[in-house]
N, C-alpha and C positions, 0 to 999 in steps of 0.2 A: 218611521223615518225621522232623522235629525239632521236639522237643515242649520247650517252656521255662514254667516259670511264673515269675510276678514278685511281686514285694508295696510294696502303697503303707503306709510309715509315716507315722503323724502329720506328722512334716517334709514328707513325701510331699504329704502330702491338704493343707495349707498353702501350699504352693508352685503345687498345680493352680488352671488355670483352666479354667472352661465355662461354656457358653450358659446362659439358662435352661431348665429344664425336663430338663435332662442325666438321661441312666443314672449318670455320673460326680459327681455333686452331689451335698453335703449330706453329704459323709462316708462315701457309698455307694461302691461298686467297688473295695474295698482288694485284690483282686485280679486278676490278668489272664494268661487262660492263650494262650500263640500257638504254631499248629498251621502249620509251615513246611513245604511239599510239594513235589512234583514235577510235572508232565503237568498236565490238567486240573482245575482248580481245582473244579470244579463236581462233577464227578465223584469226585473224596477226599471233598470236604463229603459228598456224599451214602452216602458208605460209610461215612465216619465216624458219620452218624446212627443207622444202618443197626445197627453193631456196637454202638451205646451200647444199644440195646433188646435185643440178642442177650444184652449183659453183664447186663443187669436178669433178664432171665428168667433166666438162668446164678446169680443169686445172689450175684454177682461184685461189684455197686455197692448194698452194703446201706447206706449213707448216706443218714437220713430225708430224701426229696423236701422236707418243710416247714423243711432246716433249707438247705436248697442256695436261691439266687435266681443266675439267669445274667440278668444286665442287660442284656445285648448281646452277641449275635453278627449276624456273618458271614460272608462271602467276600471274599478278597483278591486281585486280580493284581496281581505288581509291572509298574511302567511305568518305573522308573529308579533309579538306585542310582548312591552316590559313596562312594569309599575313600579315607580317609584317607592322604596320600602314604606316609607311613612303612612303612605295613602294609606297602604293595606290592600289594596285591587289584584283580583284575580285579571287573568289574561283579558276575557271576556270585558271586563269593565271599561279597559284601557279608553278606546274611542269614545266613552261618554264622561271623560274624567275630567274637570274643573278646570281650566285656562286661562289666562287674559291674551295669549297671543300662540300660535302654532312656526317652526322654522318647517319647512316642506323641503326634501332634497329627493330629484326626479335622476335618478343612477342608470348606466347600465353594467351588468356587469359588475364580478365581484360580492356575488350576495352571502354567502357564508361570510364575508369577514364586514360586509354588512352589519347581518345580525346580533355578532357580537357586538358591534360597535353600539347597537341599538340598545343592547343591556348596558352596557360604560355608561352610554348618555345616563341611561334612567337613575345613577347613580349622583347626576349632577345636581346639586342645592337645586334649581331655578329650575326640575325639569320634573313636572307630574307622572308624564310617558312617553312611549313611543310606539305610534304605529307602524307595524311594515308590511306593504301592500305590493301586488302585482298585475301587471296591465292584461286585460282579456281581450285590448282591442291590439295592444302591439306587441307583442312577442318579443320579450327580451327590455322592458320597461317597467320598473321601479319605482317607489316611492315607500321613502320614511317621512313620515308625519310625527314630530316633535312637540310635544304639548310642553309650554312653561307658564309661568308667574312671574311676571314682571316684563321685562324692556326686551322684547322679541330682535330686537336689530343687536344689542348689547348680547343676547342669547347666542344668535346665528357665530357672534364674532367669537366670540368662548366659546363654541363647541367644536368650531374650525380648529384654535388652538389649543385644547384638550384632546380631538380624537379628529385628527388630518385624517383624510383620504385615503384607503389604501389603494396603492398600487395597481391591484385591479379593479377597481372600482373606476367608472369612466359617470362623472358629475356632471349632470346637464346643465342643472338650474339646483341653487343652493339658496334660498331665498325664506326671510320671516315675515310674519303678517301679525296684525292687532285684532283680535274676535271685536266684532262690532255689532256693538249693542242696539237692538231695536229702537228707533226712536229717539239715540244719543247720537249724533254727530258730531263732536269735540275739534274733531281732527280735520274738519272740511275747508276751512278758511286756509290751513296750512298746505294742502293741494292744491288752492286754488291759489294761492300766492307763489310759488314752487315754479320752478325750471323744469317741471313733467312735461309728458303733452298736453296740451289744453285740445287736442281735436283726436278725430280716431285718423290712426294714418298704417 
């Protein structure tokens, strides 16, 4: 398993787009944790549930429940991936490929012209690859995962205007994040000085 968390800064939350009514809206979801596995998906999710209650009674995640809010989860399987030519990556590689920041876009609808699009991006300077996944918990929910190099918000905004939306393609949440590094927090004083929420609401 490969565990990454990310964080949306203000440029971040600026740069997103989503539907109405989003988990992602309003300043909400400045972070996002993705849990990359092996074998059956369905089967990790559920062990992973499994052990988060084993660590509660362990005494192991003493972080107050009222101050935690998970906006969204689910289930992922990939259904296609593109590498970047330079890397040299086979399909397979793509979700373990080098990053400083991921753009996530949760679609319904539209996924043939999708995937193509998925190959366009991989062609962009600023773009390692692209995952494309699909939901096992909701039928008929998507997600491309966007791996770049460099300014994830700067990223989300070029790739909007290089390869718009098709048509049938219905966008929930278009949104980029910054891989955040174990033990570096740079970027924390600039959320805590920010017009985000400061509470869970």
């Amino acid at each position: 398993m490969l565990s990454n968390r990310y964080v949306a800064l203000p440029a971040h939350h600026a740069a997103r787009t989503t539907s109405a009514g989003s988990p992602f809206a309003a300043g909400r979801a400045t972070f996002l944790t993705l849990y990359t596995l092996t074998g059956d998906p369905g089967t990790a999710f559920a062990g992973m549930s499994t052990l988060r209650e084993q660590l509660i009674d362990q005494g192991r995640m003493a972080f107050p429940e009222d101050k935690k809010a998970v906006r969204e989860g689910d289930c992922f399987a990939g259904v296609h991936a593109a590498a970047s030519a330079p890397t040299r990556l086979v399909s397979d590689d793509v979700p373990l490929v080098g990053h400083t920041g991921i753009v996530i876009r949760q679609r319904r609808g539209g996924s043939e012209a999708s995937l193509a699009r998925a190959d366009r991006l991989a062609g962009l300077d600023f773009v390692t690859g692209v995952w494309c996944l699909e939901s096992r918990l909701r039928e008929g929910i998507e997600l491309d995962i966007v791996f770049v190099d460099g300014n994830a918000a700067d990223a989300a905004i070029a790739m909007r205007a290089a390869e718009p939306a098709d048509p049938s393609t219905e966008v929930l949440v278009d949104a980029p994040f910054d891989r955040i590094n174990p033990m570096h927090y740079p970027w924390a004083d600039a959320i805590r000085n920010s017009d985000l929420p400061a509470t869970i609401g």
